[in-house]
C-alpha positions as CSV (number, residue, x, y, z in Angstrom):
1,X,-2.9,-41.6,0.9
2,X,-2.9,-38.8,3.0
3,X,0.7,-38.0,2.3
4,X,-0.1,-38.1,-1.3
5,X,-2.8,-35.7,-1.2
6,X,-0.9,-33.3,0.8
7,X,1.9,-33.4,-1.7
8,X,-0.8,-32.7,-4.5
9,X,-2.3,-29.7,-2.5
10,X,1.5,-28.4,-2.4
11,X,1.7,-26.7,-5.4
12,X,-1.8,-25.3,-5.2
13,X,-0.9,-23.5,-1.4
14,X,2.0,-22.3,-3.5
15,X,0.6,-20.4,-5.5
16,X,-2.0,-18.9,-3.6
17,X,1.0,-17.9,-1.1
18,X,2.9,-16.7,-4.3
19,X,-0.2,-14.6,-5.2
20,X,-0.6,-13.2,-1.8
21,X,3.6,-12.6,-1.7
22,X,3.2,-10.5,-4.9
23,X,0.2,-8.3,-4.0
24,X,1.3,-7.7,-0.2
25,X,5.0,-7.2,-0.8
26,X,5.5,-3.6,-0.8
27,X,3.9,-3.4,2.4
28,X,5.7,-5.9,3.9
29,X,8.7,-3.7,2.8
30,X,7.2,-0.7,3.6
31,X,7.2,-1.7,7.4
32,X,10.8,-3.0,7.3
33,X,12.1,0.5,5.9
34,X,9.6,2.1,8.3
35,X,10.5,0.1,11.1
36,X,13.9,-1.8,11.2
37,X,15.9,-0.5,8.3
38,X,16.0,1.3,5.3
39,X,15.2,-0.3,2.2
40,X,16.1,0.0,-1.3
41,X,15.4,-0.1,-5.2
42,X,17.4,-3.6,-5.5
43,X,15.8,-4.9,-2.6
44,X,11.9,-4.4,-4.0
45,X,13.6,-5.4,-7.7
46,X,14.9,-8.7,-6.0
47,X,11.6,-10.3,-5.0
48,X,10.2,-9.4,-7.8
49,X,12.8,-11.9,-9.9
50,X,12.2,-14.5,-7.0
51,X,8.2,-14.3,-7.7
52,X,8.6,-14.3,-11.8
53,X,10.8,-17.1,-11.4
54,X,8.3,-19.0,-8.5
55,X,5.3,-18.1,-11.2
56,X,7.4,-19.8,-14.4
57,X,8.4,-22.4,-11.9
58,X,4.7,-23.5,-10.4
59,X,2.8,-22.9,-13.3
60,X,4.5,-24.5,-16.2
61,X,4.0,-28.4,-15.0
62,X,0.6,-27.4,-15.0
63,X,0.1,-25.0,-18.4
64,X,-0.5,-28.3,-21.2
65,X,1.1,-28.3,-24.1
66,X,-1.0,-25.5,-25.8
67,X,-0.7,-23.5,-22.4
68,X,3.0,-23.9,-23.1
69,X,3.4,-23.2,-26.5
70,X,1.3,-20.0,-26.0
71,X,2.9,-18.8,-23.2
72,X,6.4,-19.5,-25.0
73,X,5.4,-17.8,-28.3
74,X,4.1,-15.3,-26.3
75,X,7.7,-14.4,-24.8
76,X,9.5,-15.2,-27.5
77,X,7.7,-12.1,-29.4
78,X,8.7,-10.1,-26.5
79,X,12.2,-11.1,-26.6
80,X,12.5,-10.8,-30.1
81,X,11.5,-7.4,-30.0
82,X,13.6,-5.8,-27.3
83,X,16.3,-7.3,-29.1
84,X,15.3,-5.4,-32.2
85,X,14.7,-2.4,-30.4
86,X,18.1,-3.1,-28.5
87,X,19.9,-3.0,-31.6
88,X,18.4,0.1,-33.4
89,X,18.5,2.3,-29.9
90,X,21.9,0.9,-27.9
91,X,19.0,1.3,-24.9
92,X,17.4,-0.8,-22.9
93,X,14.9,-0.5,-20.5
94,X,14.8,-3.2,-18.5
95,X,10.9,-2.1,-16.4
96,X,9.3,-2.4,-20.0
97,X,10.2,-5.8,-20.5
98,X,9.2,-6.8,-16.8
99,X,5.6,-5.2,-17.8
100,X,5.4,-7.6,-20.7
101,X,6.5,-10.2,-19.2
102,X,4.0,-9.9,-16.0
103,X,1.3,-11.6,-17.7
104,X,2.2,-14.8,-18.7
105,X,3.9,-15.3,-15.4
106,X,1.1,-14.7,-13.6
107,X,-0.8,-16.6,-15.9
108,X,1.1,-19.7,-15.5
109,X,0.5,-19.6,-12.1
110,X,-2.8,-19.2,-12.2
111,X,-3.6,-22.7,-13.8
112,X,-1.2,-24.3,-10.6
113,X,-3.8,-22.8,-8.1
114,X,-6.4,-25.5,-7.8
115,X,-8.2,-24.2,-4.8
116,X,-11.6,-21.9,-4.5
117,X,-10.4,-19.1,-6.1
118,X,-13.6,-17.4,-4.9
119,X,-12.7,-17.8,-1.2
120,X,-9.1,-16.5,-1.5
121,X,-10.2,-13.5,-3.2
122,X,-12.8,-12.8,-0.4
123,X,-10.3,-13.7,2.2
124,X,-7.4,-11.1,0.6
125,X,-10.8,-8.1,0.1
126,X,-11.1,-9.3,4.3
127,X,-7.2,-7.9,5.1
128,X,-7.6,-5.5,2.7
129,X,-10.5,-4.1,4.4
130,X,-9.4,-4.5,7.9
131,X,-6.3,-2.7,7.7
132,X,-7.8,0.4,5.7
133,X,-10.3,0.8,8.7
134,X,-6.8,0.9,10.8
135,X,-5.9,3.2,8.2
136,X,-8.8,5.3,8.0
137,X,-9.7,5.6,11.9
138,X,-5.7,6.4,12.6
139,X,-3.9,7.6,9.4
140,X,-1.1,9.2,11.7
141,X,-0.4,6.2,13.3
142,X,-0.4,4.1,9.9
143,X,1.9,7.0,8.4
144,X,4.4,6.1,11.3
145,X,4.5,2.4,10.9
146,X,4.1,1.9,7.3
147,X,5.9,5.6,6.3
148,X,4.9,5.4,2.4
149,X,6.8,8.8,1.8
150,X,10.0,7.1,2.7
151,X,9.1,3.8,0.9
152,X,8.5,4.9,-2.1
153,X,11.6,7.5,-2.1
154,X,13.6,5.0,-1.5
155,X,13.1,2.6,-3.9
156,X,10.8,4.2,-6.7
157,X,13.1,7.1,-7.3
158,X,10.2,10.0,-5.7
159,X,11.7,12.8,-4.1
160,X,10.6,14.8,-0.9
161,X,9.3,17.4,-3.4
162,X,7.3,15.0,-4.6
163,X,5.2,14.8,-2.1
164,X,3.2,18.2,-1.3
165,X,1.5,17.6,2.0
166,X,4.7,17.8,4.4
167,X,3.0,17.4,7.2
168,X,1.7,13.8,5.9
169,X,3.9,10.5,5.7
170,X,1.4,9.0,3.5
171,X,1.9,8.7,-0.3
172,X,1.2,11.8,-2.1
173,X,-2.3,10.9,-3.5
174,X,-3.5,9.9,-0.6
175,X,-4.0,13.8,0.9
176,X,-4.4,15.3,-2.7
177,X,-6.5,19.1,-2.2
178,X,-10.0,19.1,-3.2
179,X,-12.5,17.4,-1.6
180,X,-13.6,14.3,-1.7
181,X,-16.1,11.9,-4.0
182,X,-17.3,9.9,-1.2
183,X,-17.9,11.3,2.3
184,X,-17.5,15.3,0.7
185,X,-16.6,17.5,3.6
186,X,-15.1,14.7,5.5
187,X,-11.3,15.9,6.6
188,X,-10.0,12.1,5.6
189,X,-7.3,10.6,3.5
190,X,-7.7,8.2,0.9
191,X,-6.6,5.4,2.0
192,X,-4.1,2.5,0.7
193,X,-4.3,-0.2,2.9
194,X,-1.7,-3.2,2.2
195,X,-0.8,-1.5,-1.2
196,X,0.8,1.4,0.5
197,X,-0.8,4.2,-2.3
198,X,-4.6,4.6,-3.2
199,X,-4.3,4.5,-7.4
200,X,-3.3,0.3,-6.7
201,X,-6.5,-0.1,-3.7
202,X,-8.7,1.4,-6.4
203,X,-7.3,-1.1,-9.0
204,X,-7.8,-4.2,-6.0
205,X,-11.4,-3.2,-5.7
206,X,-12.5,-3.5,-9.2
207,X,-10.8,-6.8,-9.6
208,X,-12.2,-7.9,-6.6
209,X,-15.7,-6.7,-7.9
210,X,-15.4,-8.4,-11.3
211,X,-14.4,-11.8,-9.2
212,X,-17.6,-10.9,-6.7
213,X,-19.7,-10.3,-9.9
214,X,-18.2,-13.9,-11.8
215,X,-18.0,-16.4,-8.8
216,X,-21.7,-14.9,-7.4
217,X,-23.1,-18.8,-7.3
218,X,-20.4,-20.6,-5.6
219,X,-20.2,-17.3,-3.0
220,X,-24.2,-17.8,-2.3
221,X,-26.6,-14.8,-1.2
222,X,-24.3,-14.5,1.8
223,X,-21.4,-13.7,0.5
224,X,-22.9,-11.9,-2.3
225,X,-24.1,-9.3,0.4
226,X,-20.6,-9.3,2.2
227,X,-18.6,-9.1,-0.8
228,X,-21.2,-6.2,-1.6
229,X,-21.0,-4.7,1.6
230,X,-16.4,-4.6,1.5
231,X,-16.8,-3.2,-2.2
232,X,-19.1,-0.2,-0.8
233,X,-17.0,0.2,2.1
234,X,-13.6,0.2,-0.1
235,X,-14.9,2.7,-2.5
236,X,-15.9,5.3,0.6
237,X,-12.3,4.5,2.6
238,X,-10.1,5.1,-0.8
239,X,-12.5,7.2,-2.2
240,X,-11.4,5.8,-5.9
241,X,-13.4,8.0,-8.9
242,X,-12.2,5.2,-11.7
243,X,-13.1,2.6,-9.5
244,X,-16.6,3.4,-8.8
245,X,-17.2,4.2,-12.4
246,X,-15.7,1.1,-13.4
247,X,-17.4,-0.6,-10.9
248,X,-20.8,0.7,-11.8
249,X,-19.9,-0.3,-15.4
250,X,-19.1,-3.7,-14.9
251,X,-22.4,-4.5,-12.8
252,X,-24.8,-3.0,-15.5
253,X,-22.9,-4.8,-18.5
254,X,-22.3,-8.0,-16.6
255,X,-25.3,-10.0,-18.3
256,X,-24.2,-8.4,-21.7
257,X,-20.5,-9.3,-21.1
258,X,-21.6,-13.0,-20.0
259,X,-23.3,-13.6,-23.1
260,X,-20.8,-11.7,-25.4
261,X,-18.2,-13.9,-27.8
262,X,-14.8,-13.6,-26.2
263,X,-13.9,-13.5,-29.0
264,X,-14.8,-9.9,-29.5
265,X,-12.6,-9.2,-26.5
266,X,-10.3,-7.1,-29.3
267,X,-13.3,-5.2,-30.0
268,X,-14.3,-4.3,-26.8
269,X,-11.1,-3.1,-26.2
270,X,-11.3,-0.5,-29.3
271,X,-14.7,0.5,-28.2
272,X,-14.0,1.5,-24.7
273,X,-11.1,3.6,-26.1
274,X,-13.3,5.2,-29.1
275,X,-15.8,6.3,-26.4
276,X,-13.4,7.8,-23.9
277,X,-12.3,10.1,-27.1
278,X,-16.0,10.9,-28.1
279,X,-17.0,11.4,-24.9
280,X,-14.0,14.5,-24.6
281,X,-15.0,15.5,-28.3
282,X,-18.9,15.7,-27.5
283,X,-18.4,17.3,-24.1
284,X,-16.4,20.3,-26.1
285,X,-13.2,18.8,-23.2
286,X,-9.8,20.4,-24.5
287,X,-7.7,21.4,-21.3
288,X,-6.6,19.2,-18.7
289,X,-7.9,19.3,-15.1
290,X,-8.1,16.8,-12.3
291,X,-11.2,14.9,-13.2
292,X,-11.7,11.9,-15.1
293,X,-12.8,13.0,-18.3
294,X,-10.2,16.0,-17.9
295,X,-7.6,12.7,-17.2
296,X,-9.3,11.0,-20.7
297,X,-8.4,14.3,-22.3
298,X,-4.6,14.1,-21.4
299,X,-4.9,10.0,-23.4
300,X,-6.6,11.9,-26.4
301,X,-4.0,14.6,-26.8
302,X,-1.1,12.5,-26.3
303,X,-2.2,9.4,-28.9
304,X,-2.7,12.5,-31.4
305,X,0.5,13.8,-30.7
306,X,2.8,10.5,-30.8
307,X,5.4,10.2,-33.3
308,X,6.5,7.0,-35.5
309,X,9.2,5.9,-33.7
310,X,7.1,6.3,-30.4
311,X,4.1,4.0,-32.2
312,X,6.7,1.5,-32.9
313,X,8.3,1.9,-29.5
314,X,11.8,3.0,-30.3
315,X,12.0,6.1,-28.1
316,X,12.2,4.3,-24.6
317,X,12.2,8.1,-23.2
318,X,8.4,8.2,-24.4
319,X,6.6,6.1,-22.0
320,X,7.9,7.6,-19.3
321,X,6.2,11.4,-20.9
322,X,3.1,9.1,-21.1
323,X,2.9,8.3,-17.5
324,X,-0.8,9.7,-17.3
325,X,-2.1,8.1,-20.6
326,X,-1.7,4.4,-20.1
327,X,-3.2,3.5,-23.5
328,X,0.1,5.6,-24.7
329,X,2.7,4.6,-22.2
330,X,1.4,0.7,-23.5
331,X,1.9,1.9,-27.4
332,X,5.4,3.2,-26.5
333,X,6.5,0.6,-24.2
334,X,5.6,-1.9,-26.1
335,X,5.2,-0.8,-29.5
336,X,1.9,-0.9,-31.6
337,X,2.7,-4.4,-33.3
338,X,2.9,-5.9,-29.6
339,X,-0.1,-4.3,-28.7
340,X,-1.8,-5.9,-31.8
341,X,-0.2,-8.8,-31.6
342,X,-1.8,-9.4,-27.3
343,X,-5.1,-8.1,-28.3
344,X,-5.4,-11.1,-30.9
345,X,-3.7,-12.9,-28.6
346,X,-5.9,-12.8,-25.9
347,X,-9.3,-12.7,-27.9
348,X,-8.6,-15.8,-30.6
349,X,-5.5,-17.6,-28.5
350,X,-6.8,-17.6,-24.7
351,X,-10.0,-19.4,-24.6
352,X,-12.0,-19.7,-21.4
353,X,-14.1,-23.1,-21.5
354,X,-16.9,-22.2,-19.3
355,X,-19.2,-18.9,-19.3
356,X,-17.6,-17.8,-15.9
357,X,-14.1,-18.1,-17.8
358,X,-15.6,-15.8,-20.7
359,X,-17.6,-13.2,-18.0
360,X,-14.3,-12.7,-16.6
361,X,-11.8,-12.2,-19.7
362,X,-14.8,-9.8,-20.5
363,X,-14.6,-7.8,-17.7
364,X,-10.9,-7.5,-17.9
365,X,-10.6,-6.2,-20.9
366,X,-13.7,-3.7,-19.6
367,X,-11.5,-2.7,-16.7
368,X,-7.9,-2.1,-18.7
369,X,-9.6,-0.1,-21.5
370,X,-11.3,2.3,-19.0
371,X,-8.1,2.0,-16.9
372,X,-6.0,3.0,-19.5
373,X,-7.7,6.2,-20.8
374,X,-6.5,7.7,-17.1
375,X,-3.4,6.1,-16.5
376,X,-0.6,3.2,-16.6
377,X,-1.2,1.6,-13.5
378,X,-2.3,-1.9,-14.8
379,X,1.3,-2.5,-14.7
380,X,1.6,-2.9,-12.1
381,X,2.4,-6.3,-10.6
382,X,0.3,-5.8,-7.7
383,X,-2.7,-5.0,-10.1
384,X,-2.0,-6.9,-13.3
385,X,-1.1,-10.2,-10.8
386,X,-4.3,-10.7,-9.4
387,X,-6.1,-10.0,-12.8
388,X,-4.2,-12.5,-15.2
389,X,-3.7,-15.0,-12.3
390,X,-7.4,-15.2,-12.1
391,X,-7.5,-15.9,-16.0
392,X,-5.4,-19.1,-15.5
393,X,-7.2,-20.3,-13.1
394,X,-10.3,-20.1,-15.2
395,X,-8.5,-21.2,-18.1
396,X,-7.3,-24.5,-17.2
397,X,-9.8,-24.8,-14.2
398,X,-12.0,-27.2,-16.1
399,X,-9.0,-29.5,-17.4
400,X,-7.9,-30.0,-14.1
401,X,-11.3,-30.8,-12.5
402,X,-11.2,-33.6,-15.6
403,X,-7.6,-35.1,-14.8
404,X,-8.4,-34.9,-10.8
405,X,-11.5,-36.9,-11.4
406,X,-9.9,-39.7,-13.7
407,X,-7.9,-39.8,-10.8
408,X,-10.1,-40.5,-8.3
409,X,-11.8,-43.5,-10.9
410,X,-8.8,-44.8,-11.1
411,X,-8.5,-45.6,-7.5
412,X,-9.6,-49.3,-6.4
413,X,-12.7,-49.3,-4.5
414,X,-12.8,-50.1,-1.3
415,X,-13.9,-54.1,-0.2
416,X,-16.2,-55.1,2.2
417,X,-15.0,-58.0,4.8
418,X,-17.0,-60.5,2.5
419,X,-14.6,-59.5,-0.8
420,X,-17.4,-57.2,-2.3
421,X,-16.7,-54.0,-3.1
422,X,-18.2,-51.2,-1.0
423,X,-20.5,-48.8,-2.5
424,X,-19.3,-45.6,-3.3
425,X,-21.1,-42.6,-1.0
């Protein structure tokens, strides 16, 4: 019996490892290239194929048959359409189709995971927190062993111009001039932790404040307070201005977004973006500086300003001009039919069965609206992981709870010496 139940639990610790692989990997890199030896682009590119393939591998024995045909459909648009846009450009671009195809990988291994999601989530905020406090109390010495300047020049295509501070090993971000949001006056780098540049810590902490803010019951009023406590401390140590916004956003809306149809998810969506532009059009913003609604501005300008063939994706140089806009880097990587297409997708198609499920899809699409008026970086496999991951779990979360308790009915009771059954404690 006991062998049994281990080999059950198997592809559950799987997954959870996979997960943990796919948000910790660069810096596992980053201290090999620091360290031993250098590393590059192929290397980072290979694991990547080996977790996709893990994800499609683990979760599709546990997807369902609807889980399975969405998930298929889903790719098979995706296909379809860089073969299209093959054939009309002779290009291909093969980072775009990796950030479509993120999700339902991810996905799919999020319904094999059949653990307290709740409790790995707090465990990975735990390391995460711990090594920024290495970070923040000896940033020199976390520049030496985990060198992201060299990291990500070797295998992300930066160059030592790139990176203005030369007396800093740490990525560029990290030291940018001006001073800080949190702890103003304070001489101290934002810090990255296990994700080796601050833009993905800030990303971690919202998703890991939207979990906080969903599983709050099964966490109880003590870890309520220390989730709260390792949000407030990762917003001061990486000193993220989205993230604390975003944060902020999510806890006042939460009862609103628990109650709202998902539905509407589509809506939502739309309505995050239509405020980002009235907000720059009310607050007379028309130039760009380093703030978020000067950020919002750059998304405004560059949606106005995008052509057909970059609305339909078919200039694969345009993304790449949209690096600061995500909303417009996600338009011309992916074209606007796609983007259509996963917004219906995910509001009509992907339905969560419980009100956690539907809390949750809620506050993602919050967090990649918001996230997208300033940037691209929920493309990230280290941020869009953890976030569509968690949807799988919730997703097929209940179905499993139903087929592991016909299981356990269908097991023979146990018998007394006399022959009668034993009660059931």
């Amino acid at each position: 019996m006991n062998a049994r139940s281990a080999e059950k639990r198997l592809p559950s610790f799987a997954a959870g490892a996979l997960l943990l692989l796919a948000v910790g990997y660069n810096f596992l890199l980053a201290l090999f290239n620091a360290s031993i030896h250098p590393v590059g682009a192929s290397a980072a590119y290979a694991v990547e194929l080996v977790l996709y393939a893990g994800c499609f591998l683990l979760g599709l024995r546990t997807l369902g048959r609807d889980g399975q045909a969405l998930v298929f459909t889903g790719l098979g648009l995706v296909l379809v359409f860089n073969l299209l846009r093959f054939l009309e450009t002779w290009s291909f671009d093969p980072k775009l189709l990796r950030d479509a195809i993120i999700p339902f990988a991810f996905l799919a291994l999020g319904t094999a995971y059949r653990g307290p999601l709740h409790k790995l989530v707090l465990w990975l905020a735990a390391i995460v927190a711990l090594v920024a406090a290495f970070e923040m109390a000896l940033p020199t010495l976390y520049g030496d062993l985990v060198d992201p300047r060299s990291y990500f020049v070797n295998t992300r295509g930066n160059t030592e111009d790139d990176f203005w501070n030369e007396a800093s090993k740490l990525y560029v971000s990290a030291t940018r001039p001006g001073e800080r949001t949190w702890l103003g006056g304070f001489d101290l780098p934002r810090v990255s932790s296990i994700f080796v540049e601050p833009v993905t810590m800030g990303n971690f902490i919202i998703f890991f404040c939207a979990a906080a803010i969903t599983f709050w019951r099964p966490l109880g009023v003590a870890g309520v307070a220390f989730s709260l406590l390792l949000v407030l401390f990762l917003l001061i140590a990486s000193d993220g201005r989205l993230a604390s916004a975003t944060c902020l956003a999510m806890l006042l809306l939460a009862p609103f977004l628990r109650r709202l149809d998902q539905s509407l998810a589509a809506f939502l969506f739309v309505g995050v973006l239509l405020a980002g532009w009235f907000a720059v059009w009310a607050l007379g913003v028309n130039v760009y500086d380093d703030t978020l609604l000067g950020r919002v501005f750059v998304s405004v300008e560059a949606i106005a300003n995008m052509t057909p063939r970059e609305w339909f994706g078919l200039d694969l140089g345009a993304p790449y001009r949209y690096s600061d806009s995500g909303i417009a880097y996600f338009i011309a990587g992916q074209s606007i039919v796609l983007v259509l297409a996963f917004l219906l997708g995910y509001s009509f198609l992907l339905r969560m069965p419980t009100s956690n499920g539907q809390l949750f899809k809620n506050l993602f699409v919050l967090a990649f609206a918001l996230s997208l008026l300033v940037s691209n970086a929920y493309f990230s496999i280290k941020t869009a992981g953890l976030w569509w991951f968690a949807c799988g779990y919730l997703w097929r979360l209940p179905l499993a709870q139903a087929a592991q308790g016909a299981v356990e009915r269908s097991r023979p009771a146990a018998r007394t010496p006399d022959g009668a059954q034993a009660a059931a404690s």
